[in-house]
C-alpha positions in Angstrom: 189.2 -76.8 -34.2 191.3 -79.8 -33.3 190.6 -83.2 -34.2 190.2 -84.2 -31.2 187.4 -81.2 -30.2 185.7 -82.5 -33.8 185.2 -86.0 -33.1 182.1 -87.4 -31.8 181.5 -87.2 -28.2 179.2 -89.0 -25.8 177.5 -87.7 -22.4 175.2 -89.1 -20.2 173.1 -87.6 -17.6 171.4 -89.9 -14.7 168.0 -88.4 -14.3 166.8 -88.4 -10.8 163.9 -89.8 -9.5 160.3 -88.5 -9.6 158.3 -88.1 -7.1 155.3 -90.2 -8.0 158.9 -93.0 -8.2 159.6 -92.7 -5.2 156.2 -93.5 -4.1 155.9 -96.1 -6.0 159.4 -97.5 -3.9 161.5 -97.6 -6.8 165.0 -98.8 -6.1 168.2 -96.8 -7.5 170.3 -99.2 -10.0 173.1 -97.3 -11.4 176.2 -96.0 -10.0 179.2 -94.2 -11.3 183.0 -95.1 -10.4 184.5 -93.0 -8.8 187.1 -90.6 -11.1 186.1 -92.5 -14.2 183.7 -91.8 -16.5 181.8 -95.0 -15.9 178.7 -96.1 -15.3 177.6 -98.9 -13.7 174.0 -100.4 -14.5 172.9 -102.8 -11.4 176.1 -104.7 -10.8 177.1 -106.3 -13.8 177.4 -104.0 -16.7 179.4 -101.2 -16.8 179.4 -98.6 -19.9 182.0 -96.0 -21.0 181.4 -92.5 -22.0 183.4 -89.8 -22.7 180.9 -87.5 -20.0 178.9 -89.5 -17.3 176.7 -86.2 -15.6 175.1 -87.8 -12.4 171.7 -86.5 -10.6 173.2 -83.9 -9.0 174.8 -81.9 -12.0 173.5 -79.1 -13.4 171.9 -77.8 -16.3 175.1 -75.0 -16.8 177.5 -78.1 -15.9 175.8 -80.3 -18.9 175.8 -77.3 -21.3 180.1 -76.8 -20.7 180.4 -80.4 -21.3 178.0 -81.1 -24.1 177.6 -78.0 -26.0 180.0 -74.9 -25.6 183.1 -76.0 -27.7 180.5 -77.0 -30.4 179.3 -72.7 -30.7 182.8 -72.0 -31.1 183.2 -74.5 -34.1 180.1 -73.4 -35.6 181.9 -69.8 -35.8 184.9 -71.1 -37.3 182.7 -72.7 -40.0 182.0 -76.0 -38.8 178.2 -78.1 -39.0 177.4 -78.7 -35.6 175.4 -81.8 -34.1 173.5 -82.3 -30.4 171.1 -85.1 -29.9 169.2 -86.3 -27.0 168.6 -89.8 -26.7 166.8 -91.6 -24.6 163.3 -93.7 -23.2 160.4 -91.6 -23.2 160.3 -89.6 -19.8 164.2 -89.6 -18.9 164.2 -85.8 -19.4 165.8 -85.0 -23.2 162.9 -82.0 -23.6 164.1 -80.7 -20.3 167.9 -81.4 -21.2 167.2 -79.7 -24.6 165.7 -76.6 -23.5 163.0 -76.9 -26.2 159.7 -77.4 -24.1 159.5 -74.0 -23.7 157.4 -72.9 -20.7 156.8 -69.3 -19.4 158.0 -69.7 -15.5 161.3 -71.3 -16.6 163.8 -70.2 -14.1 167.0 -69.3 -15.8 169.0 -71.9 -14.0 167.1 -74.0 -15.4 167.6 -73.3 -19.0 168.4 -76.6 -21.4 171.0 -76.2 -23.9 169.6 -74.3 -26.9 168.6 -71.4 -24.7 172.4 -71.3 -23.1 173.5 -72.0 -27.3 171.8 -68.9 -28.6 172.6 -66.4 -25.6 176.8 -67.9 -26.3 176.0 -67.7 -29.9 175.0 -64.1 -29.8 177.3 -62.7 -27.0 180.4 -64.3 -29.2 179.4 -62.4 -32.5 179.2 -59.1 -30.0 182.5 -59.9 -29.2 184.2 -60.7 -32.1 182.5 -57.5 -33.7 184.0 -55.0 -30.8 187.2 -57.1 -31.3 187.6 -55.9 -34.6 186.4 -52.5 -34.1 189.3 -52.6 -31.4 191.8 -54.0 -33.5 190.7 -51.5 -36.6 190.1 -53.9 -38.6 186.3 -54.1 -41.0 184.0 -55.6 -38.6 182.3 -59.3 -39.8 179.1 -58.8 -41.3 176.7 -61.9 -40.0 173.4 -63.3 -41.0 171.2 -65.4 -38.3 168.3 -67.4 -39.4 166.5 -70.5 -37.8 163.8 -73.1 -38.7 162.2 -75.8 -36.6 161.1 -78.6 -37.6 159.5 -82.0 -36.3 159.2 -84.9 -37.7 156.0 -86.9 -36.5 155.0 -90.4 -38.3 157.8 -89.5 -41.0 155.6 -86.3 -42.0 158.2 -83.6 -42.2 156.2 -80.5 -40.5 157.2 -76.7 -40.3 156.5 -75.6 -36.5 157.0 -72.2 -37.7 154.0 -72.2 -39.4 150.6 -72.0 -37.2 148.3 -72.0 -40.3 149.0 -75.4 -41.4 146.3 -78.2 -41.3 147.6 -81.3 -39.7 144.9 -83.6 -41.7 146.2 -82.4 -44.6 150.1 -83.8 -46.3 152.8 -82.0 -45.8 153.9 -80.7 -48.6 157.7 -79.6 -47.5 160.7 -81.8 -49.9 164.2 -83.0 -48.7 166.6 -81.7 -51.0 170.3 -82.2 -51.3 172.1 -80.0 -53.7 175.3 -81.1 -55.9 177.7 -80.1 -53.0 176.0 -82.7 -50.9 174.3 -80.2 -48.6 170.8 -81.2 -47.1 167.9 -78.3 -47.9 164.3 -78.5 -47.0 162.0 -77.0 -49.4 159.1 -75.1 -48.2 160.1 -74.9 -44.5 159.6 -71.5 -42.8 163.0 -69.4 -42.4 163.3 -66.5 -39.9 165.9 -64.2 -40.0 166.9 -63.3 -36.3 168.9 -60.3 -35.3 169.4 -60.6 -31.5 169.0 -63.4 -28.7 165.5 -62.1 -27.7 164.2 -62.8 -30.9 166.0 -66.0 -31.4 164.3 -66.9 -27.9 160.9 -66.1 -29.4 161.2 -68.4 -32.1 161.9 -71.0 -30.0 158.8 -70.3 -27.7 156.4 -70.2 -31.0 157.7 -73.4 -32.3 158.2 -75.6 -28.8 154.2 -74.5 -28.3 153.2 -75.8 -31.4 154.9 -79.7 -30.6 153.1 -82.3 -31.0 152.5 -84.2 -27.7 150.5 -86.8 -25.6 149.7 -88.3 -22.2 150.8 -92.0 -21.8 151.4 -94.3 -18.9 154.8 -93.1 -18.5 155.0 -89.6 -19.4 152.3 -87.1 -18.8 153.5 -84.9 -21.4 154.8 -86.9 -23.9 156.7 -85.8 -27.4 155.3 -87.6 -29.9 157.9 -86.7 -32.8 161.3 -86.0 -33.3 162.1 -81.9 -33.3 164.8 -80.2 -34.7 165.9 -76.3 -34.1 168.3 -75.8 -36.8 170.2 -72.1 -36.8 172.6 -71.7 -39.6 175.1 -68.9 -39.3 177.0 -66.6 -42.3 179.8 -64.5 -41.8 181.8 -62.5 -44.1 185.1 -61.8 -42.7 188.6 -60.3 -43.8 190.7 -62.9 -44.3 193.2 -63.8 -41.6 195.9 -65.2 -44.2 196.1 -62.0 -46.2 197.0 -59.9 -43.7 200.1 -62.0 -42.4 200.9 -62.2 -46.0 201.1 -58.6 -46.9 200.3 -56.2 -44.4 201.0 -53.3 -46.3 198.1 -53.9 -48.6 195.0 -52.0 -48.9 192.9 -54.3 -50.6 191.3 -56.6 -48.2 190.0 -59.9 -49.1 187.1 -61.3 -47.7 186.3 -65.0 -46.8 182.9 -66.2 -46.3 182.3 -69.1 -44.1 178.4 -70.9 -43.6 177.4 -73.7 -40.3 174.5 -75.0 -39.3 173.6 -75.8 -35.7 171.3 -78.9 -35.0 169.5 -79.1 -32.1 167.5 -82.6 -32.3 165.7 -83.4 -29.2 164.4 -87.2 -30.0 160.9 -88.6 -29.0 162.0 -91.2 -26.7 161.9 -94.9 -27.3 158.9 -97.0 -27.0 157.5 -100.8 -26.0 153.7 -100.3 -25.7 153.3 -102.6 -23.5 154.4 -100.1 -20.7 153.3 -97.0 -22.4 150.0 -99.1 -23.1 149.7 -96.8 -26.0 146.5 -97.7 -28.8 145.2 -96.7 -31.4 147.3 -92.8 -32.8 149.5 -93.1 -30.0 150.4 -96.7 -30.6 151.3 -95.8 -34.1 153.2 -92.7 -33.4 155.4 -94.9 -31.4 156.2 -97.2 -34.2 156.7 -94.7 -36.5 159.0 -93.3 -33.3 161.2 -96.3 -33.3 161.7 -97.0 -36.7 163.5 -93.7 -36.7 165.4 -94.2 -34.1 166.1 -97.6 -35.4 167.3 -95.8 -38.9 169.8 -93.7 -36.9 170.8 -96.5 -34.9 172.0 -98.0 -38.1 173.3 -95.2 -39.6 175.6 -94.5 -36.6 176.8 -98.1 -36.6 177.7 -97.5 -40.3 179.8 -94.2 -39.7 181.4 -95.3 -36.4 182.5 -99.2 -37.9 185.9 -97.7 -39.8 186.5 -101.2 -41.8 183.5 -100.2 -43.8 184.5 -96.5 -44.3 183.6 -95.5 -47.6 181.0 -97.9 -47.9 177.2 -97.5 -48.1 175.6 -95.5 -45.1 171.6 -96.1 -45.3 170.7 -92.5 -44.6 167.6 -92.8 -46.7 166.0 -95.8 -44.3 164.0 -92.6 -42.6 163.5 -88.9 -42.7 165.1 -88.4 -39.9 168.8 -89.4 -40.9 168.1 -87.7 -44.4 167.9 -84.7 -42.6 170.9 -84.7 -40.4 173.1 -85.8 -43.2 175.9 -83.4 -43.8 175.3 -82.7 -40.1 176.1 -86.5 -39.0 178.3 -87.1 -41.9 179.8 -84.6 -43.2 181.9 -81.5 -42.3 180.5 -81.7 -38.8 181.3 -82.2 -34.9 178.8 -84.0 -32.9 177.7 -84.8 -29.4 175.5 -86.8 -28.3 173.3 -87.1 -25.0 172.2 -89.5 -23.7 169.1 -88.8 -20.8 169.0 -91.8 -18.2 166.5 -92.9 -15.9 167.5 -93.9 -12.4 164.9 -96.9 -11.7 165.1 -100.3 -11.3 161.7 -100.5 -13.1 163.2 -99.3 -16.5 166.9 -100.8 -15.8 166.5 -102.8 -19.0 165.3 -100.4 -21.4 168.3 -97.8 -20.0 170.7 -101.1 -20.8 169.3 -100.6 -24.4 170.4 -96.7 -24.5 173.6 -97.7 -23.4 174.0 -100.3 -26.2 172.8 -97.8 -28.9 175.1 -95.2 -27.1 177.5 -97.5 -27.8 176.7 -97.5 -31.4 177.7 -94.1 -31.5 181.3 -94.9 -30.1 182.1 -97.7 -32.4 180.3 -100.7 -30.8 177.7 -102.6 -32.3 174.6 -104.1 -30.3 170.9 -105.3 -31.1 169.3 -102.4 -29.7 165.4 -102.2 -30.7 164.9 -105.9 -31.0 162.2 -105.8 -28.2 160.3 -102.6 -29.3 159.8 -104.1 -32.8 159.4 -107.9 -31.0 156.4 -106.3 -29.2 155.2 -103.8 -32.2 155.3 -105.9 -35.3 155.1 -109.9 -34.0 151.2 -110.6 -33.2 150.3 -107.6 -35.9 152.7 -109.7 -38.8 152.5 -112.7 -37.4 148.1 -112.5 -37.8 148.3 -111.2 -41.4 150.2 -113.4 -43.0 149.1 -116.5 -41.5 146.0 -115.4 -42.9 147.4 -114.3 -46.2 149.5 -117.6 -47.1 147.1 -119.9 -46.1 144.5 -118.6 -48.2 146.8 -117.8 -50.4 148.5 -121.1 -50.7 145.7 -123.6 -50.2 143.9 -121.6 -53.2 147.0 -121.9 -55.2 148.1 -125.1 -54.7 144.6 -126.5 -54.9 144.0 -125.1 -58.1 147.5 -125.5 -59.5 148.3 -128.8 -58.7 145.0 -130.3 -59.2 144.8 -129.0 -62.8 148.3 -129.9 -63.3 148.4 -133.7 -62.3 145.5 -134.2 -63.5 145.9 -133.4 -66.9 149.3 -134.3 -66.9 148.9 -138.1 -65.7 146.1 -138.6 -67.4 147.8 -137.6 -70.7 151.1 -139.4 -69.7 149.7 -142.7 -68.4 146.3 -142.5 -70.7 148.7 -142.7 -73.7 151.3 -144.7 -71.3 149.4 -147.7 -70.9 147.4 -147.6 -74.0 150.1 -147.8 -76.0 152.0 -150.5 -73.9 148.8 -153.0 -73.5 147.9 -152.2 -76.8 151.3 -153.6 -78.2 151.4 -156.2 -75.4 147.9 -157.9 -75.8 147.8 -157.4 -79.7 150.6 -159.5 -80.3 150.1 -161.9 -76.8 146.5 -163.1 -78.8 146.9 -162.5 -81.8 149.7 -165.1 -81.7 147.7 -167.1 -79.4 144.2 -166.7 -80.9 145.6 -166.8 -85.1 146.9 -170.5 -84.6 144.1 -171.7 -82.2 141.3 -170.8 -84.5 143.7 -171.6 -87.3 143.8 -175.6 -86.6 140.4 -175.2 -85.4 139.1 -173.8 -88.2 141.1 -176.0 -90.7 140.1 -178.7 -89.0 136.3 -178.1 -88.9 136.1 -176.4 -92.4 138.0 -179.1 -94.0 136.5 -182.3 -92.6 133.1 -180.1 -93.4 134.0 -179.4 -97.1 135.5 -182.5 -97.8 132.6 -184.4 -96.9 130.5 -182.0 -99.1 132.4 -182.3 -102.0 132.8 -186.0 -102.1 129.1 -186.7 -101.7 128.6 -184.0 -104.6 131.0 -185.8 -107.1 129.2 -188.9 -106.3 126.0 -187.6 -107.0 127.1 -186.6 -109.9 128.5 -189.1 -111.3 
């Protein structure tokens, strides 16, 4: 692949409006100029992508933008990357492919459906291709796992046994190459489209999801197909190099598709989510708010090769190698069409813009909202108690013994010194002459009428 078909690429697709919108009289706010891909959100803020998909495209002309060079990489060896961004009802699930439902039509397929039948058809192909050609035909090896993550409980969608009360017990791993592995998660090994397809169908029906205000069936956690891909091939090099040969030399090469269809972002007040769904969607935005900074990280090159935080969440653990790595992404962004949620789809343009090397405060009204009354109760609470007890205690045990030491001992000793030698002065020659006076006059007399009694 180029460098220019591995570099990180944003779309974005203008959902149309609902039904129960237009209804409700919603008003359209966004616009895209004409020949550029541009779009235009009320009419002062224009964003640039490198796809803008209006309401009319569809789901084949998304997949040929987003998603088809990306299965050709992953053949050639290459991590692969799609994530679907957006507020919670804009239409990722449906962009994605992975709500699986039984009376899909086939235009209507999302990506990983039109991924696995290119997938598939372009290993049949490159197999007759050899065959034709005469030369050893590759030898590949399918598996997938799908994952979601739901309040940063990493949970195996594979597995229909499991007990959601209970902890899951599956480990992120990375292994001394710097390759992400996640111990005790379910691995099928696939041989054809069909049963690709079917374990899709078994994980998307085991999703976790909810009813709010502004989804009827909303995803309550972040999912992730992954298919990872092995192929043992003769190499292409030693055949230029010696043609004549009759050893062949084989090459293996190992990718790893992500699929990541995001639970959309959250402010509770319109969800008017409580109690589990109020938490899942805090637990929601702190990952996206992880990846938010992760992607500011990789896409700000003055900081290149400093620390990227993916160990804030779960979420960017597992998409490591994939985001960082040996990898090509793209990244979709799904876009409501409202004037009702005009401000929350300015916030996916801003983290959008994360993603191209621009740098916004996106989630600080979904935490303002979350974490302000909740924080802003407790610890007003906490230090209060805490720091009227302390202070109280401390303080008043501490001044008072230490003034009464210092200025007990303080003053005694200064008045002591003062008034001891202030009287004693004054008092030693008052009662001195007084006393000399008195005594005298008294024993003089005494004596002299003594003498002359004796005499």
């Amino acid at each position: 692949m180029s460098t220019d078909d591995s570099s990180v690429r944003v779309a974005i697709r203008v959902r149309p409006q609902l039904p129960r919108e237009r209804l409700d009289g919603c008003h359209v706010c966004t616009s895209i100029t004409p020949g550029e891909p541009q779009l235009v959100l009320g009419s002062d803020r224009a964003f640039t992508f490198d796809h803008v998909l209006d309401q009319d495209c569809s789901q084949d002309q998304v997949y040929n933008s987003v998603t088809a060079r990306l299965v050709e990489g992953c053949l050639q060896g290459y991590n692969a990357t799609v994530l679907a961004y957006g507020q919670t009802g804009s239409g990722k699930t449906f962009t994605m492919g992975t709500g699986f439902e039984v009376s899909v039509l086939e235009e209507d397929q999302g990506i990983v459906p039109r991924a696995v039948h290119h997938l598939f058809t372009s290993i049949e192909k490159k197999k007759k291709s050899a065959a034709e050609e005469g030369r050893p035909a590759p030898e590949f090896k399918t598996t997938a796992q799908f994952i979601e993550l739901y309040n940063e409980e990493v949970l195996d969608l594979f597995d229909t046994s499991r007990d959601m009360k209970q902890k899951s017990h599956i480990r992120i791993h990375e292994d001394p190459s710097g390759a992400i592995h996640t111990v005790g998660v379910t691995t099928r090994e696939v041989q054809s489209q069909e049963e690709m397809m079917q374990c899709l169908k078994l994980g998307a029906l085991s999703r976790t999801t909810a009813s709010t205000q502004m989804n009827v069936q909303s995803s309550r956690s972040h999912a992730i197909f992954t298919i990872h891909l092995s192929q043992v091939r003769v190499c292409a090099s030693n055949k230029e190099d010696s043609p004549e040969s009759e050893v062949d030399e084989y090459e293996t090469l190992t990718a790893k598709f992500h699929f990541v269809d995001l639970a959309g972002s959250e402010r509770l007040k319109r969800t008017g989510a409580t109690g589990d769904r109020a938490k899942e969607g805090i637990s929601i935005n702190c990952g996206l708010l992880a990846l938010g900074n992760v992607i500011s990280a990789l896409g700000d090159c003055t900081k290149r090769p400093g620390h990227v935080p993916y160990r804030d969440s779960k979420l960017t653990r597992l998409l490591q190698d994939s985001l960082g790595g040996n990898r090509c992404d793209r990244y979709t962004d799904r876009y409501t069409n409202n004037y009702t949620d005009k401000y929350t789809d300015r916030y996916t343009d801003r983290y959008t813009d994360n993603y191209t090397d621009r740098y916004t405060d996106c989630y600080t009204d979904c935490y303002t909202d979350n974490y302000t009354d909740r924080y802003t109760d407790k610890y007003t609470d906490r230090y209060t108690d805490c720091y009227t007890d302390c202070y109280t205690d401390c303080y008043t045990d501490c001044y008072t013994d230490r003034y009464t030491d210092n200025y007990t001992n303080r003053y005694t000793d200064r008045y002591a010194d003062r008034y001891t030698d202030r009287y004693a002065d004054r008092y030693t020659d008052r009662y001195a002459d007084r006393y000399t006076d008195r005594y005298a006059n008294r024993y003089t007399d005494r004596d002299t009428d003594r003498d002359i009694d004796r005499i």
